[in-house]
DOZAGU-443224 format. One record per residue: residue in three letters; x, y, z of N, C-alpha, C in turn. Coordinates in nm, 3 decimals, decimal comma. Last residue first. Example, Ala and Ser with C-alpha at 12.3 -4.5 7.8 and 13.67 -1.06 7.14 Angstrom:
BEGIN
   aa     n_xx     n_yy     n_zz    ca_xx    ca_yy    ca_zz     c_xx     c_yy     c_zz
  ser    1,285   -0,225    0,708    1,367   -0,106    0,714    1,290    0,003    0,787
  ala    1,319   -0,569    0,780    1,230   -0,450    0,780    1,320   -0,330    0,780
This chain:
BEGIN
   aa     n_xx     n_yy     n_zz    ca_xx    ca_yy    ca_zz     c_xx     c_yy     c_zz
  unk    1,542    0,225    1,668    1,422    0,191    1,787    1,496    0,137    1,924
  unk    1,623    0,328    1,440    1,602    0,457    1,559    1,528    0,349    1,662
  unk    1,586    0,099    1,253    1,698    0,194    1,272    1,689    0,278    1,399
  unk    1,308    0,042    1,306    1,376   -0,041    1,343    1,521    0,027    1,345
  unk    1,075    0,153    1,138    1,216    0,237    1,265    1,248    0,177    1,327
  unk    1,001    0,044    0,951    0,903    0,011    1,095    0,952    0,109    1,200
  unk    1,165    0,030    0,714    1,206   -0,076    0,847    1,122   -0,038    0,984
  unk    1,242    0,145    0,507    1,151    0,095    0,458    1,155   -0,007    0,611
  unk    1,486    0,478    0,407    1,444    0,316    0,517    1,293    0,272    0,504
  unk    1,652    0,532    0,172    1,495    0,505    0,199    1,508    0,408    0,257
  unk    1,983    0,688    0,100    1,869    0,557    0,178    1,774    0,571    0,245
  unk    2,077    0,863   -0,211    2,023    0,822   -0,024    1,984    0,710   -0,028
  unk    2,169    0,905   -0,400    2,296    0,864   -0,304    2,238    0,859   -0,186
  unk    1,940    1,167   -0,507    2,016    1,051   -0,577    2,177    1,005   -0,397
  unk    1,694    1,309   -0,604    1,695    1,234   -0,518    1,784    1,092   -0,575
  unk    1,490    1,446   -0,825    1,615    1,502   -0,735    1,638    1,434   -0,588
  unk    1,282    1,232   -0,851    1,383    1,290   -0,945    1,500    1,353   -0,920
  unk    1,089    1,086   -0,745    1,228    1,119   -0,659    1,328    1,202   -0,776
  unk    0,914    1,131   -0,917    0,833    1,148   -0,833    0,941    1,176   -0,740
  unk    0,987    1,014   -1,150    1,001    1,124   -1,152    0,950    1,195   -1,011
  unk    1,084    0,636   -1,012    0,978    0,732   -1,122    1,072    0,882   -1,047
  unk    1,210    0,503   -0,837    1,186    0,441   -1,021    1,159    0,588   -1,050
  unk    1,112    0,579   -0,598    1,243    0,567   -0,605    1,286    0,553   -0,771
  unk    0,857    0,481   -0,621    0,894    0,627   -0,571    0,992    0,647   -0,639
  unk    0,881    0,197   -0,607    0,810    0,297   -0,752    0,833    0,414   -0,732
  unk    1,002    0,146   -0,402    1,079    0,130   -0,514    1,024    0,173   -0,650
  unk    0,795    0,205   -0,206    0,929    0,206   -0,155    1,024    0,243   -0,360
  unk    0,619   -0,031   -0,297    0,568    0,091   -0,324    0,677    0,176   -0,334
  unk    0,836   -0,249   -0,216    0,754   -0,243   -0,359    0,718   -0,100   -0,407
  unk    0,769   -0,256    0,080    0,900   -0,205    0,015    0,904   -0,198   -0,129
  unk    0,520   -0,285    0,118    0,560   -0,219    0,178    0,674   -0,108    0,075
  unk    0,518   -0,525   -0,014    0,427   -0,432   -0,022    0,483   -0,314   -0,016
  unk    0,620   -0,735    0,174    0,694   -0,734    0,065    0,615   -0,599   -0,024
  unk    0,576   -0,540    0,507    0,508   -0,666    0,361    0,619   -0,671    0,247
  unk    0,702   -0,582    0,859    0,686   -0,504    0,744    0,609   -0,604    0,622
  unk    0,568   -0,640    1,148    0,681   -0,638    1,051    0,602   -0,613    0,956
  unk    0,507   -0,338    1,411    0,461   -0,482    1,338    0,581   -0,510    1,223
  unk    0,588   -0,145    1,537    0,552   -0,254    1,605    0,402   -0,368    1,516
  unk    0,692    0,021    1,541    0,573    0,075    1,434    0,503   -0,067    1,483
  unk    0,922    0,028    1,563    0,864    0,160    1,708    0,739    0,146    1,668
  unk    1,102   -0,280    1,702    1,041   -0,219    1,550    0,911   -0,103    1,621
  unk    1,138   -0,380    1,964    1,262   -0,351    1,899    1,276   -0,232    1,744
  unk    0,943   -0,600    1,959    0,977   -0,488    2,077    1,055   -0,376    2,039
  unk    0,953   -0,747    1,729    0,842   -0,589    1,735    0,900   -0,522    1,878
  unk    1,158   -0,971    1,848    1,165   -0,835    1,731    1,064   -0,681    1,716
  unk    1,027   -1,062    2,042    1,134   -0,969    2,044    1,151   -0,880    1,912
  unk    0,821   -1,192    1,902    0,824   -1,076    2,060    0,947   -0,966    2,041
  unk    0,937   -1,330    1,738    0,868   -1,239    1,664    0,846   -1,113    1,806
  unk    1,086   -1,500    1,924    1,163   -1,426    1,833    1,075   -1,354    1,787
  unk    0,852   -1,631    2,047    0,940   -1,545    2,102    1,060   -1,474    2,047
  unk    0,658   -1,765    1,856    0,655   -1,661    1,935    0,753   -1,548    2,008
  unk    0,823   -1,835    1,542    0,881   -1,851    1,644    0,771   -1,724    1,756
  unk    0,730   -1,717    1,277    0,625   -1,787    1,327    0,676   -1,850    1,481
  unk    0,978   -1,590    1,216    0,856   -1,489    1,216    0,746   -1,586    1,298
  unk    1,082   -1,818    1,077    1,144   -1,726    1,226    1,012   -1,625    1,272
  unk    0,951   -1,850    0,860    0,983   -1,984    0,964    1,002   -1,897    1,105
  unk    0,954   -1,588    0,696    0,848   -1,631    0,804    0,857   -1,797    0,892
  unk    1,184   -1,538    0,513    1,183   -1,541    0,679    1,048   -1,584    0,745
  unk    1,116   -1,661    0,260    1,241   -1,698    0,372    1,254   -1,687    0,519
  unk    0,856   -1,519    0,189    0,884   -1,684    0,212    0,999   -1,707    0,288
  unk    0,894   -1,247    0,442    0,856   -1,306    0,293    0,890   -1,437    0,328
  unk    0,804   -0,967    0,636    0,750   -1,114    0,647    0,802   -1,139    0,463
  unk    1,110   -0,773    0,729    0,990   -0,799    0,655    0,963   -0,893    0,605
  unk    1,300   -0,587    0,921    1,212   -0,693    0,943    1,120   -0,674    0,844
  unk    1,358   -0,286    0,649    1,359   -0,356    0,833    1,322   -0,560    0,800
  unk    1,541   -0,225    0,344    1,422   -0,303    0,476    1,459   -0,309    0,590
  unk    1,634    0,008    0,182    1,653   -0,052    0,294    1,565   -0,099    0,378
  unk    1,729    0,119   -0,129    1,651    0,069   -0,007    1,664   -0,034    0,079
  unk    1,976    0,369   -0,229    1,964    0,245   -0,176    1,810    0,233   -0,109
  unk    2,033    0,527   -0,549    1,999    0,509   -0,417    1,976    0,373   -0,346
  unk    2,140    0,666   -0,789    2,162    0,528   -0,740    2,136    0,546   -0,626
  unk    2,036    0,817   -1,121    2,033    0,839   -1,000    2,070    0,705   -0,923
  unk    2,204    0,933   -1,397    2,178    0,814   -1,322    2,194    0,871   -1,195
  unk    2,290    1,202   -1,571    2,209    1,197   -1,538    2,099    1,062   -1,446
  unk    2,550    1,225   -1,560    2,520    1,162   -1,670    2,330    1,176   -1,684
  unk    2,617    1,306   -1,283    2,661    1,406   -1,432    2,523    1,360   -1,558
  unk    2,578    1,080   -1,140    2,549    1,182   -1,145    2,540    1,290   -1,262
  unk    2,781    0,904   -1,147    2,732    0,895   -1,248    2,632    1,004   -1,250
  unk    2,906    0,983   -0,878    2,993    0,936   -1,021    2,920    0,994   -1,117
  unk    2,762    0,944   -0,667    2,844    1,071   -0,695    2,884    1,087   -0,857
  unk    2,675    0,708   -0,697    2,554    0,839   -0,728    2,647    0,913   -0,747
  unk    2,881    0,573   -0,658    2,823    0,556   -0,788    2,756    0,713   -0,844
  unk    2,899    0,616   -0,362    3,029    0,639   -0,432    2,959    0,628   -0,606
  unk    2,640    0,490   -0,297    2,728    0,673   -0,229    2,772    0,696   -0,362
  unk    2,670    0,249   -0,335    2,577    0,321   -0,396    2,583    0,469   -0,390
  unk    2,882    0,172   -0,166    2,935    0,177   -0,336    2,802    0,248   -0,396
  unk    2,742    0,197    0,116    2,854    0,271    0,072    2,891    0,255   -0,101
  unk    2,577   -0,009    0,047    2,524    0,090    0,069    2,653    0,214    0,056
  unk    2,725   -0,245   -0,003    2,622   -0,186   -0,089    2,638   -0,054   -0,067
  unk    2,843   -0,287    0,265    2,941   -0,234    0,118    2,837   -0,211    0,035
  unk    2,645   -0,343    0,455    2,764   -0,206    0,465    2,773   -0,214    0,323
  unk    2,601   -0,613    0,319    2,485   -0,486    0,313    2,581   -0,358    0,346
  unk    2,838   -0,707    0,415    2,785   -0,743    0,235    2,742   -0,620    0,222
  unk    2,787   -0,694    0,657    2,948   -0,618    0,630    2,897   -0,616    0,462
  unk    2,613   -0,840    0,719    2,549   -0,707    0,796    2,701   -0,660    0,687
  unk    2,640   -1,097    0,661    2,534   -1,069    0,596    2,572   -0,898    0,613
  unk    2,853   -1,141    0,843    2,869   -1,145    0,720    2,783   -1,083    0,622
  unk    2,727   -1,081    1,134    2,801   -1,052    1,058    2,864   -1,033    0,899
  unk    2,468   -1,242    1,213    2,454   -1,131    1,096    2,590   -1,081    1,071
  unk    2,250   -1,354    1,466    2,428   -1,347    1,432    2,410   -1,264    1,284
  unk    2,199   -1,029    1,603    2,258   -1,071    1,587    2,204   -1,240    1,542
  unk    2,229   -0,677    1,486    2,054   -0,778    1,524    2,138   -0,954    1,468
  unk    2,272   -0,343    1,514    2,318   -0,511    1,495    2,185   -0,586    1,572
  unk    2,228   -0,177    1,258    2,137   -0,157    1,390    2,193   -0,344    1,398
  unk    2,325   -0,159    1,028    2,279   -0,013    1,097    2,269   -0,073    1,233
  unk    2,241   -0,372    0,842    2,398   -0,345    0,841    2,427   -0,190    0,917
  unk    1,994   -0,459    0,885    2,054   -0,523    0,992    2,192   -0,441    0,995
  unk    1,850   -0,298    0,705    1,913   -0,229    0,828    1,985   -0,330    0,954
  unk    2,047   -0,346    0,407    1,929   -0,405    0,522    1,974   -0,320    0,644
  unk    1,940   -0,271    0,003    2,060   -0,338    0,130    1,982   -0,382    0,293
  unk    1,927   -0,315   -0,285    1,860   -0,321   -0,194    1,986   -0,344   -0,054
  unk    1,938   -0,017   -0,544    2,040   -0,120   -0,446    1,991   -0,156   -0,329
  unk    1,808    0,109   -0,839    1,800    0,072   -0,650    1,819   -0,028   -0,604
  unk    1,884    0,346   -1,030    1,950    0,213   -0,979    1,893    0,242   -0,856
  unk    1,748    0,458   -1,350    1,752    0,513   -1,172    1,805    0,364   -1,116
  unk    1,870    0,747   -1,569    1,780    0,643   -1,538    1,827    0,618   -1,363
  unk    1,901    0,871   -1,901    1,918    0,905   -1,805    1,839    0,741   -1,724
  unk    2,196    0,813   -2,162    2,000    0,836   -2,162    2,042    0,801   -1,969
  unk    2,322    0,782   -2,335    2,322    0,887   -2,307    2,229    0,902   -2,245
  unk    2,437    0,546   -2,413    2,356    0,601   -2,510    2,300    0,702   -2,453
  unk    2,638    0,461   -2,215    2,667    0,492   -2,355    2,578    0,546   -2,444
  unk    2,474    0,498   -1,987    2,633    0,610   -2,014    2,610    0,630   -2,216
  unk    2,400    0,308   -2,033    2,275    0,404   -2,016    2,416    0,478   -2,053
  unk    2,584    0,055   -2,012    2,447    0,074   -2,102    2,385    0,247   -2,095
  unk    2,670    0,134   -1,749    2,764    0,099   -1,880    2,656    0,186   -2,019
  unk    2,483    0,058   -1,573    2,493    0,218   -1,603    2,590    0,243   -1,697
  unk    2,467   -0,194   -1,620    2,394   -0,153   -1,620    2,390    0,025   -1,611
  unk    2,732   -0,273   -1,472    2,739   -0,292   -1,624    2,584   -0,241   -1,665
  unk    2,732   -0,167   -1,265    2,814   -0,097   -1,338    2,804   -0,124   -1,453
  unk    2,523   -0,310   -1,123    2,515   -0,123   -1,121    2,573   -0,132   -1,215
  unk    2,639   -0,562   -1,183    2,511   -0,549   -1,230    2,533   -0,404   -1,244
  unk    2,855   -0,523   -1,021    2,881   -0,545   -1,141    2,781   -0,555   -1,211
  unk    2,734   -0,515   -0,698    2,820   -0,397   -0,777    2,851   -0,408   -0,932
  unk    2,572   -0,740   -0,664    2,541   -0,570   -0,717    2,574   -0,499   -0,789
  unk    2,856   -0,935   -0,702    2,677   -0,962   -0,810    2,628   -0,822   -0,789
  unk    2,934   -0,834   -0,411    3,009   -0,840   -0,564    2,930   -0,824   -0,718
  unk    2,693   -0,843   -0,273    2,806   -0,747   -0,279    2,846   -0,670   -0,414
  unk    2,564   -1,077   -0,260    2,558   -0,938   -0,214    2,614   -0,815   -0,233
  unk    2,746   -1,275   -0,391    2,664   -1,238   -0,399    2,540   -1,105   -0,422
  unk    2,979   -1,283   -0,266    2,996   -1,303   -0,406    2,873   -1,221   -0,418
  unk    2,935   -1,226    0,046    2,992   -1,131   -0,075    2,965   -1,124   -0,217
  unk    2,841   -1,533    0,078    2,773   -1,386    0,101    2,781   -1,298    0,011
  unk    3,039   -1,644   -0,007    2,918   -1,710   -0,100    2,830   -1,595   -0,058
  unk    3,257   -1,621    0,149    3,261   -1,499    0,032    3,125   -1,563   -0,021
  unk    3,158   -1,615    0,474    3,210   -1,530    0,336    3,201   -1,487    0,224
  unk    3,146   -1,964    0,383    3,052   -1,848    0,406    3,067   -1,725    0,351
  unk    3,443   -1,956    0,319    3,341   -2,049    0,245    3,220   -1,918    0,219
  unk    3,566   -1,913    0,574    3,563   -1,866    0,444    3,507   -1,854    0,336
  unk    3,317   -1,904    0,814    3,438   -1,944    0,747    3,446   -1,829    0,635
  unk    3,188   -1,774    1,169    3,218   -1,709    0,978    3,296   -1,830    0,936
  unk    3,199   -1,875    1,406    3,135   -1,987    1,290    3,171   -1,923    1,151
  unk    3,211   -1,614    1,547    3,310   -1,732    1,564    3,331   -1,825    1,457
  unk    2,977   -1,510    1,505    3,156   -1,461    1,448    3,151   -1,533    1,482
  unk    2,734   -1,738    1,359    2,744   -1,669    1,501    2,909   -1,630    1,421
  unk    2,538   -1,681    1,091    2,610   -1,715    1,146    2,691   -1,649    1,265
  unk    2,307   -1,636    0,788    2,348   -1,606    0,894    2,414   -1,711    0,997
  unk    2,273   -1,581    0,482    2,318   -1,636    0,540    2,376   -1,586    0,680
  unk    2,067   -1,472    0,250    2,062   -1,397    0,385    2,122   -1,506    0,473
  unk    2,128   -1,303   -0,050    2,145   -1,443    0,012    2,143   -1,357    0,175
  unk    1,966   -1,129   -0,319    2,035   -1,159   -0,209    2,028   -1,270   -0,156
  unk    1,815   -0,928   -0,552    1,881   -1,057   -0,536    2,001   -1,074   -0,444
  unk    1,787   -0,655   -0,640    1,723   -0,690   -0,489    1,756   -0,824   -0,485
  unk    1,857   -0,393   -0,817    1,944   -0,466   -0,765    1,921   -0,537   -0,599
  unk    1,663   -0,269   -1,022    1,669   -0,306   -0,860    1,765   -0,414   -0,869
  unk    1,663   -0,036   -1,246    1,756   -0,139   -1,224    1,719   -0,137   -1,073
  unk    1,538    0,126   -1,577    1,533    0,141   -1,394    1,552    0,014   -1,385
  unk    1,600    0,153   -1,820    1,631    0,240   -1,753    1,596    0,224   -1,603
  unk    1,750   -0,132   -2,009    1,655   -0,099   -1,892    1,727    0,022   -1,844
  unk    1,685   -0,143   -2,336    1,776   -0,100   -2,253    1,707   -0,038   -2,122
  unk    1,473   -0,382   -2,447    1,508   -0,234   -2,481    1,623   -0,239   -2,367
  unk    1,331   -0,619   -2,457    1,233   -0,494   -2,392    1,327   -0,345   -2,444
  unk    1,439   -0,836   -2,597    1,310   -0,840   -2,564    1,245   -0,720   -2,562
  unk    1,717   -0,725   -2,621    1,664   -0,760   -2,756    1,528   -0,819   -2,703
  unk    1,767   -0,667   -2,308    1,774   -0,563   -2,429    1,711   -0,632   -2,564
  unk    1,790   -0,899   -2,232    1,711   -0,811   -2,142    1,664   -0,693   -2,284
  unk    2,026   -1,021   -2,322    1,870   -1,063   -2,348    1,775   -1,003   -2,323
  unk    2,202   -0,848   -2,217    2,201   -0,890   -2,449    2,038   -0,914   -2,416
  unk    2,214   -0,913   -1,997    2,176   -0,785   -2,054    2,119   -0,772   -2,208
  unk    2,278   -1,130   -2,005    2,168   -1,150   -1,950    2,126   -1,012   -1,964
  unk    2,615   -1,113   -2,070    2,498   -1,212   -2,196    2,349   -1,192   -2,153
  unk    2,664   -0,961   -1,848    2,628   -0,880   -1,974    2,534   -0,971   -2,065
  unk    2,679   -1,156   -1,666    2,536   -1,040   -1,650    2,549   -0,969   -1,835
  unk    2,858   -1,364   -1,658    2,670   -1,393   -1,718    2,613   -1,243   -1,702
  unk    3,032   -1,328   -1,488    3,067   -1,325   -1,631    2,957   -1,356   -1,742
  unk    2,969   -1,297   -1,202    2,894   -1,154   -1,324    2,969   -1,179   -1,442
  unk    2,736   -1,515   -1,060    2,855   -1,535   -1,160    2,848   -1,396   -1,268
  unk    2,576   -1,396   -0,914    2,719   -1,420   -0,805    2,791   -1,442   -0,950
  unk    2,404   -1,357   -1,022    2,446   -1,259   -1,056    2,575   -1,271   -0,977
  unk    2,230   -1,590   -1,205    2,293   -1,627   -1,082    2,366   -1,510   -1,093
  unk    1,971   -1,575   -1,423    2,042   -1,506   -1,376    2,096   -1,533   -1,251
  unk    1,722   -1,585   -1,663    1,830   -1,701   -1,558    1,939   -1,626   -1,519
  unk    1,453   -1,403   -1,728    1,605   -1,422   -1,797    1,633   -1,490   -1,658
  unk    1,142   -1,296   -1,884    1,235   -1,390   -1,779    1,332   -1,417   -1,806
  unk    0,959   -0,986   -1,958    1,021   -1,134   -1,992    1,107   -1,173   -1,887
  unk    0,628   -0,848   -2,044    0,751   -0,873   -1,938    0,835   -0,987   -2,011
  unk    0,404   -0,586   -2,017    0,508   -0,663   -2,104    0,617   -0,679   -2,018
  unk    0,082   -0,660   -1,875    0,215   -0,606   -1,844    0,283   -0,668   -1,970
  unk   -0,143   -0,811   -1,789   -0,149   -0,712   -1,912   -0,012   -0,616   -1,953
  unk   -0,215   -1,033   -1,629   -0,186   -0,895   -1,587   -0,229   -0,776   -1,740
  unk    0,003   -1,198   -1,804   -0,183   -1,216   -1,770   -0,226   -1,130   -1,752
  unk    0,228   -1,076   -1,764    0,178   -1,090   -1,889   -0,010   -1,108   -1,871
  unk    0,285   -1,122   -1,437    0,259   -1,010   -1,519    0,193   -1,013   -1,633
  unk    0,289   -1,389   -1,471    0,158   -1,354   -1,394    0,169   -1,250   -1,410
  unk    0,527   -1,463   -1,622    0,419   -1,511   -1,699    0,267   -1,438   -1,586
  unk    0,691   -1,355   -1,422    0,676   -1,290   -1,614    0,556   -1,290   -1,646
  unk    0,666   -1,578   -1,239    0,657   -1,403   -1,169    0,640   -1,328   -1,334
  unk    0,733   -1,801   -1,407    0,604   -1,734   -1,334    0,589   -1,636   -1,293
  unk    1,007   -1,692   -1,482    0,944   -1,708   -1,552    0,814   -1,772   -1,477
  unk    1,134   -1,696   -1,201    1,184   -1,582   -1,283    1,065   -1,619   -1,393
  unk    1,089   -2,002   -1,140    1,054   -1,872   -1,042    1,062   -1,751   -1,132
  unk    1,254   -2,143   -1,355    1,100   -2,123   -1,348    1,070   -2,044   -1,295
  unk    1,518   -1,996   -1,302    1,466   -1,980   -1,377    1,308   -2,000   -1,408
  unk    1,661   -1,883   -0,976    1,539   -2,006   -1,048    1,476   -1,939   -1,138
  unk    1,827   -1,649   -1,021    1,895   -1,740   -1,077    1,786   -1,894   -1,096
  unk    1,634   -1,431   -1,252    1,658   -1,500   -1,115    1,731   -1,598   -1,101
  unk    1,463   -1,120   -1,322    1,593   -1,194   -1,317    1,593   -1,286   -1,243
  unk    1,197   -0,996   -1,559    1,213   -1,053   -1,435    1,355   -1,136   -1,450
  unk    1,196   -0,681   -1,655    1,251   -0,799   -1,678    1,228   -0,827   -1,543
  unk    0,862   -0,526   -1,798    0,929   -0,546   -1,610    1,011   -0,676   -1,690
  unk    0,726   -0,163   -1,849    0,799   -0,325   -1,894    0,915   -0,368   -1,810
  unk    0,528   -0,043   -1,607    0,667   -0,047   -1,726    0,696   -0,167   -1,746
  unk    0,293    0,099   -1,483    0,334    0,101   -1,671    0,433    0,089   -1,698
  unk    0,262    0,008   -1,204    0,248    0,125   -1,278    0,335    0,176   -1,397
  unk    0,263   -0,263   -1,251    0,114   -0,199   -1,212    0,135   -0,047   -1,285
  unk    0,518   -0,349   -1,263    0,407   -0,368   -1,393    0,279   -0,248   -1,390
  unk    0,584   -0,278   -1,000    0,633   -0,167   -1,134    0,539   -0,183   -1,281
  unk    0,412   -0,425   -0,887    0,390   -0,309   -0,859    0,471   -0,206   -1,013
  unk    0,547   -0,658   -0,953    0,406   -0,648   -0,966    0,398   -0,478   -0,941
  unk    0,804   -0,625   -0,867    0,750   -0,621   -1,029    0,667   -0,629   -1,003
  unk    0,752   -0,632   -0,644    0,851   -0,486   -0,686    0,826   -0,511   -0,833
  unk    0,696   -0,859   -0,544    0,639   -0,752   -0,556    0,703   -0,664   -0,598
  unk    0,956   -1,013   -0,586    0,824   -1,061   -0,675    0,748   -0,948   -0,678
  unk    1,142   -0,902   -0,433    1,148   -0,895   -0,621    1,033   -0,906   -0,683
  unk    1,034   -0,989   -0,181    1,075   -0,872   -0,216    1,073   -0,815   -0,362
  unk    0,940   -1,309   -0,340    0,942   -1,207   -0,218    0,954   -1,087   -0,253
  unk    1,026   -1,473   -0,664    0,989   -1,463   -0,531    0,976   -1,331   -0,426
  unk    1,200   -1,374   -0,877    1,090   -1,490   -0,857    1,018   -1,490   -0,767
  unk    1,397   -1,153   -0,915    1,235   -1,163   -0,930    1,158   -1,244   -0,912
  unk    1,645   -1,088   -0,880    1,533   -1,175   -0,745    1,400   -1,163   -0,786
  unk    1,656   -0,795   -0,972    1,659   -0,929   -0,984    1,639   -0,997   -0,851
  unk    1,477   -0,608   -1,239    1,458   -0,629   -1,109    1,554   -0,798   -1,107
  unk    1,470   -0,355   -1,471    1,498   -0,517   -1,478    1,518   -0,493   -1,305
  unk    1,195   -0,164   -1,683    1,271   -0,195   -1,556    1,344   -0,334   -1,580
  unk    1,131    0,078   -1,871    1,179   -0,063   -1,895    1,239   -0,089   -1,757
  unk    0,914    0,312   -1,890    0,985    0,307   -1,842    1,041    0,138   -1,876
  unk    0,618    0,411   -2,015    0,731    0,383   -2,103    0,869    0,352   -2,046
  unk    0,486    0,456   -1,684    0,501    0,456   -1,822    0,551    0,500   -1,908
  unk    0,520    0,494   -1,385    0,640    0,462   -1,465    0,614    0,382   -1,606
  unk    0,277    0,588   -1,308    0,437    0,737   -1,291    0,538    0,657   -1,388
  unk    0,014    0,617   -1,338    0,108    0,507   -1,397    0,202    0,569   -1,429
  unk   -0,075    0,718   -1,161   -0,168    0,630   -1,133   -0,076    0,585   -1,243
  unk    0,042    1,011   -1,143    0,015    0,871   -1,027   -0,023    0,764   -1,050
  unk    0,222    1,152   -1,376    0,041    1,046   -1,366    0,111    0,963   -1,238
  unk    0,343    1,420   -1,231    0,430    1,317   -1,356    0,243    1,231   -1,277
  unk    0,269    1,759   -1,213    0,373    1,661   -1,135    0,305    1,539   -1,294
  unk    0,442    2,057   -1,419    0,300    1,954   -1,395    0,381    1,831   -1,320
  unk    0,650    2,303   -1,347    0,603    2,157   -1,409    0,516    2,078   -1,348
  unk    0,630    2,631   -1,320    0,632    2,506   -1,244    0,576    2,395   -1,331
């Protein structure tokens, strides 16, 4: 039996790239991956945001760098790979957590909406995963993709259509990947938040009667931290999930089952 892998820094020598790093969800998921020993790209399409979230690792004691990244345009992800790679190396662990949370009643979907969802959510994942397990295929080397998606796309929590069909297709192309790349040795799982307080949502969060309703609804009956789902994604990074590829880690209070 193999010795389990250092708790206290499971993902040393590891190179992560996270995007949405400037802020919320992203912001902690690099603080935490810094925390436990890996060189953290921060991605974002706000480039200052992407480069403070770097620069408060580096203080930290972390090796990090900041790359400009709008991943809705994926004719930029490889040039943002070139950069990722001639700073830190070829990232073996990939969060794919840069999202748009546009919500709208069906009736109101346009087109517009749509696809600025998709492009995004969707489309920007799926060509990050692929050109990011491109990289690892080719040099043979093993590693771990986590595709953030939402349990709004489980449990309707309305208006959310567009948003809820983006998050469906994550979570299904992360299935279809793990199966794939499997062989190679790339694991691709998804996480999945419930309700969780960050700069975007706490306007709604500070509504009494929308926050009522929501914990009525969450079995753990509070919302979740950007914390929460951070820790969520060092599991998921490190040797600690090693045989653990094409699931979804709900990270949602049981907001799924509530």
């Amino acid at each position: 039996m193999s010795a389990p892998s250092s708790r206290a820094t499971p993902l040393r020598g590891r190179t992560a790239l996270v995007t949405g790093g400037g802020s919320g969800i992203g912001q902690a998921i690099c603080a935490h991956f810094a925390a436990a020993g890996a060189a953290v790209a921060v991605l974002d399409r706000d480039g200052k945001a992407a480069a403070r979230t770097s620069d408060q690792l580096a203080r930290s004691g972390a090796v990090s760098c900041a790359v400009t990244l709008d991943i809705s345009q994926i004719e930029r992800i490889d040039a943002a790979l070139d950069e990722v790679e001639a700073a830190l190396g070829i990232p073996d662990v990939v969060v794919n957590n840069a999202g748009v949370g546009v919500h709208a009643d069906f009736l109101d979907v346009t087109p517009e909406l749509w696809d600025q969802t998709h492009s995004i959510n969707a489309r920007g994942t799926f060509f990050m995963t692929q050109r990011t397990a491109a990289r690892l295929v080719a040099q043979g080397r093993p590693g771990s993709i986590i595709n953030v998606t939402s349990v709004v796309a489980e449990r309707v929590w309305l208006p959310s259509t567009a948003y809820a069909a983006s998050k469906s297709a994550v979570r299904t192309f992360t299935e279809y990947a793990a199966a794939e790349l499997g062989p190679a040795g790339i694991r691709v799982n998804a996480l999945c938040p419930g309700p969780t307080d960050t700069p975007l949502s706490a306007p709604r969060y500070q509504d009494p009667d929308y926050r009522a309703g929501l914990l009525a609804v969450v079995p753990l009956r509070r919302i979740g931290t950007v914390d929460d789902l951070a820790r969520a994604a060092v599991f998921l990074a490190s040797d600690e999930s090693a045989f653990t590829t094409g699931s979804t880690v709900y990270v949602d209070g049981g907001r799924r089952v509530g």
